[in-house]
N, C-alpha and C positions, 0 to 999 in steps of 0.2 A: 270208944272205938272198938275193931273187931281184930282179934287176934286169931291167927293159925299155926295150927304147928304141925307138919307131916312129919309121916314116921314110914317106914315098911320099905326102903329103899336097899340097894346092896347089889351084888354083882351076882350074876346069872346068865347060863347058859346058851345060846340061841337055840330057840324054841320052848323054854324054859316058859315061868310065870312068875309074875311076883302081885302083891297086893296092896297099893299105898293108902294109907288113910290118912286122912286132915282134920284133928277137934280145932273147933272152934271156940271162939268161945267171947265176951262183952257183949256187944248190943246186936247178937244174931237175927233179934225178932223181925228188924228192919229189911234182912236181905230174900232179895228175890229168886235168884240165881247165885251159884258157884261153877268155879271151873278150873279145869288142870293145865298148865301150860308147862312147856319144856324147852330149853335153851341146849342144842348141842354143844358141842368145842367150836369155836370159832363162829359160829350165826348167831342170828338173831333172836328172841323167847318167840315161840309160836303157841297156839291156841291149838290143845288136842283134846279136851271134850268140855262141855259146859253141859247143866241140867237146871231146871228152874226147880226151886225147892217149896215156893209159896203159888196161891193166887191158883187162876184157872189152867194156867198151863203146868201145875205142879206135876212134877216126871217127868215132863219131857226132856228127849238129851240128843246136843246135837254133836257130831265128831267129826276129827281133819279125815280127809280122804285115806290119808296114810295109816290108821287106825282101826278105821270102817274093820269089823267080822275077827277085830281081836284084842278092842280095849272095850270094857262096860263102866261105868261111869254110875255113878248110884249114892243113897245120901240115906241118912237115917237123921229126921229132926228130933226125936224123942232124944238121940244121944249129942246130935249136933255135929255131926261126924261127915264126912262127904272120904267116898273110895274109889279107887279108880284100879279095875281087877285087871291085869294085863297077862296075853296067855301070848303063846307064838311068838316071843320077842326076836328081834331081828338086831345084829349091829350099831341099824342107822335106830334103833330107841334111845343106845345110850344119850343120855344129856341130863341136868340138873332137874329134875320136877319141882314147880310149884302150884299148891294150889291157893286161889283168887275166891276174893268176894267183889259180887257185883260183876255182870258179865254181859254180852247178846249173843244172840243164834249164828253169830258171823263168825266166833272166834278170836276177835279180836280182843288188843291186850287196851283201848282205849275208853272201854267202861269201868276198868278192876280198878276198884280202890284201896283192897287191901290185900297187901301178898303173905304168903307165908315164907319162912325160909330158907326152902328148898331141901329137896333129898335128892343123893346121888342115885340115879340108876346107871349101870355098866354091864353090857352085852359083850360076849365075848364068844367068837368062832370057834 
């Protein structure tokens, strides 16, 4: 199976930035797509970017509205590593990060078949 582990999480600023990365790492060669999801305090996990990493659609990346012009989303296959650069954080970022294998352009969490363990991020006024 395919294992992740994110890292780069911590408290910051609003407006601040932080950088999260997720190695991957067992039977990578099979996935298509990865993507980042985040659970605040009390909701639901939602879908804030995915990027296809194989095949003809490799780089593309699609984001939640909430995101759009201040998360980038980005992958290196030579390392196996998927990033997700967040600049202008806001409050409502904080929530748990996890980043997903297996994903579609919708955001949804009902294609991921493999989650990572999550990193705190924490936005503070």
């Amino acid at each position: 199976q395919v294992q992740l582990e994110e890292s780069g999480g911590g408290s910051v600023q609003a407006g601040g930035s932080l950088r999260l990365s997720c190695a991957a790492s067992g039977y990578t060669y099979s996935l298509r797509c990865l993507g980042w999801f985040r659970q605040p305090p009390g909701k639901e996990r939602e879908g804030v970017a995915v990027i296809y990493t194989r095949g003809s659609l490799s780089g593309w990346a699609g984001y939640a509205d909430s995101v759009k012009g201040r998360f980038t989303i980005s992958q290196d296959n030579a390392k196996n590593t998927l990033y997700l650069q967040m600049t202008s954080l806001k409050p409502e970022d904080t929530a748990m990060y996890y980043c997903a294998a297996e994903c579609d352009a919708g955001l949804g969490t009902r294609a991921v078949r493999f989650w990572g363990q999550g990193t705190q991020v924490t936005v503070s006024s």
